[in-house]
C-alpha positions, -999 to +999 in steps of 0.1 A: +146-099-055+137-061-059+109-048-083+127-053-116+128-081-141+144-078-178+148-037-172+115-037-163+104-025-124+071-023-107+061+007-083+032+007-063+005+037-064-020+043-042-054+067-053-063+080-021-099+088-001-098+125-014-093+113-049-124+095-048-143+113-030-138+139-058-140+114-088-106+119-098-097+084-106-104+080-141-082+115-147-055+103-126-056+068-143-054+087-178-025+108-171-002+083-161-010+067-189-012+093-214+024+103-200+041+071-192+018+039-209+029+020-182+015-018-179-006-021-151+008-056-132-023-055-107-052-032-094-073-037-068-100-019-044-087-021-008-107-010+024-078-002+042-078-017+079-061-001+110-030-028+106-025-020+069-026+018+075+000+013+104+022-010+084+024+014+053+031+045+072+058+030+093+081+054+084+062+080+103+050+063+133+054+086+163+052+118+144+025+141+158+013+141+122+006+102+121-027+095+139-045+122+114-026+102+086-036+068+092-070+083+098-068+105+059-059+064+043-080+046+060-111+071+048-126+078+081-116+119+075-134+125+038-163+096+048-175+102+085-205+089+083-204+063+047-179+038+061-191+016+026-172+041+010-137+045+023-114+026+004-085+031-015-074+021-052-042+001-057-019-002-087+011-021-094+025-001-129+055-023-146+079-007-172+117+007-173+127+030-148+089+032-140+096+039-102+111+071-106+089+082-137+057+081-115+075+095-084+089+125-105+055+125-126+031+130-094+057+156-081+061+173-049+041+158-012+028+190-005+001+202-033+012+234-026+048+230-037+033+213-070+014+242-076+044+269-069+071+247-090+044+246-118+041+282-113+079+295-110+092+274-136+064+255-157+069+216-144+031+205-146+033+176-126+003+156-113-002+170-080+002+204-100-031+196-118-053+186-095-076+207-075-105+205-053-121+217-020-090+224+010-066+208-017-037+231-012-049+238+025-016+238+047-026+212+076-004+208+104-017+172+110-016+155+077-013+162+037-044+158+018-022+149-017-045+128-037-018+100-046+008+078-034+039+064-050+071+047-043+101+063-031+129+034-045+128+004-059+135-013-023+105+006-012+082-004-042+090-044-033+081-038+005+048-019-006+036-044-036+040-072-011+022-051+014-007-044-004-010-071-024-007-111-026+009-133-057-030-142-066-034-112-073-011-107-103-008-127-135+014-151-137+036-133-161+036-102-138+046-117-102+082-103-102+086-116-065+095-154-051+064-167-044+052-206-026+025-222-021+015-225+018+011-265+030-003-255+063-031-232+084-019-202+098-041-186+124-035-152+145-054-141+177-048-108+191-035-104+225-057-083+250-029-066+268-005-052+243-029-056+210+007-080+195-003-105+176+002-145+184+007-170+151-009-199+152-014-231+137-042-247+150-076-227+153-085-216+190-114-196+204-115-161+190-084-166+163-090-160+127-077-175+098-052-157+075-037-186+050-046-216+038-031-246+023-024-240-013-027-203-005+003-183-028+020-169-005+051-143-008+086-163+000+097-139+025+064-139+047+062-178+043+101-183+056+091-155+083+057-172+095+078-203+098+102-189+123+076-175+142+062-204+147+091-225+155+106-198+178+139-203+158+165-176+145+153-140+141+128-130+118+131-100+096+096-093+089+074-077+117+046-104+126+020-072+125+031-064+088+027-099+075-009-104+092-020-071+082-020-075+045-030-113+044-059-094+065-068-076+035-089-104+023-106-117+051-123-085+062 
């Protein structure tokens, strides 16, 4: 099922490090909803862990760009030495065509472009209106750009159930297939490679991920069962489905 129910979709946006390191949530917050008055499904503070980071900017991995990035979500670049305060602030928005609404809305990746297209031909979008310290600074490395949002509505359902769990949303607003676990499922973390190893039982060293009566999105649940039975091929990478059920436990 993709992110829409009765014409109505949910995106996933994401208020990064730099935004709140410059107290910009509240303003960003307001716009959207000043433009848009989207329903917000689901929000949530997130300190966003090496396997999350990895998971969400899959897309890039192996660029020379993607160490600095995972570094600029995870907060370590704009919070060196206040580790309490890297985090990240996570949104599920719900209306019609909201997807591409928030997308177009926040505007170009680069600041910089924001600022020119506002510039040559008066589209204010979000990115346009921000500014701060190095905010239009070109960086080889990363983009400092304040805000993430869904590209499609295919990549709004793999970044909702990334980021966030069925508990987390009303019942009214879980738009995805969801169960409820009957079993442990434990991962330990193999020495060599760093892959991760499902288990069911609890052994030296693992850590516990779900719990019986856990929610639990359909997809991971069918995919953590055939992981652990060694059957047909999952479709779900093990790492992505432990890193977001890690979310919790750290």
């Amino acid at each position: 099922m993709r992110a829409k129910r009765n014409n109505s979709e949910q995106t996933l946006v994401l208020i990064k490090p730099d935004a709140l390191l410059y107290s910009l949530t509240g303003f960003i917050i307001e716009r959207i909803s000043a433009v848009h008055n989207p329903i917000i499904a689901a929000s949530k503070v997130v300190r966003v862990t090496q396997e999350l980071a990895e998971e969400h900017y899959t897309n890039i991995k192996g660029k020379p760009f993607y160490p600095a990035t995972l570094r600029y979500i995870m907060g370590d670049l704009h919070y060196p030495t206040k580790p309490e305060k890297r985090r990240v602030v996570a949104i599920v928005y719900e209306g019609a065509d909201i997807v591409n609404k928030i997308k177009g809305y926040f505007g170009p990746t680069r600041p910089k472009d924001a600022k020119q297209l506002a510039k040559e031909k008066g589209i204010i979008t979000l990115r346009a209106q921000l500014s701060y310290a190095d905010y239009s600074v070109d960086r080889e490395e990363r983009i400092d750009n304040a805000v993430h949002a869904s590209e499609s509505e295919a990549e709004a359902e793999r970044e909702i159930k990334l980021w966030f769990e069925p508990g987390d949303f009303p019942e009214q607003h879980r738009f995805f297939d969801y169960v409820e676990s009957e079993e442990h499922f434990y991962y330990s973390k193999e020495s060599g490679d760093g892959e991760y190893r499902l288990l069911n039982t609890r052994e030296p060293g693992s850590k516990g991920i779900i719990a019986p009566g856990a929610l639990v999105w359909e997809t991971d649940y069918q995919n953590l069962l055939l992981y652990r039975d060694k059957r047909s091929s999952p479709t779900i990478p093990l790492n992505s489905i432990i890193a977001k059920y890690l979310i919790k436990t750290r």
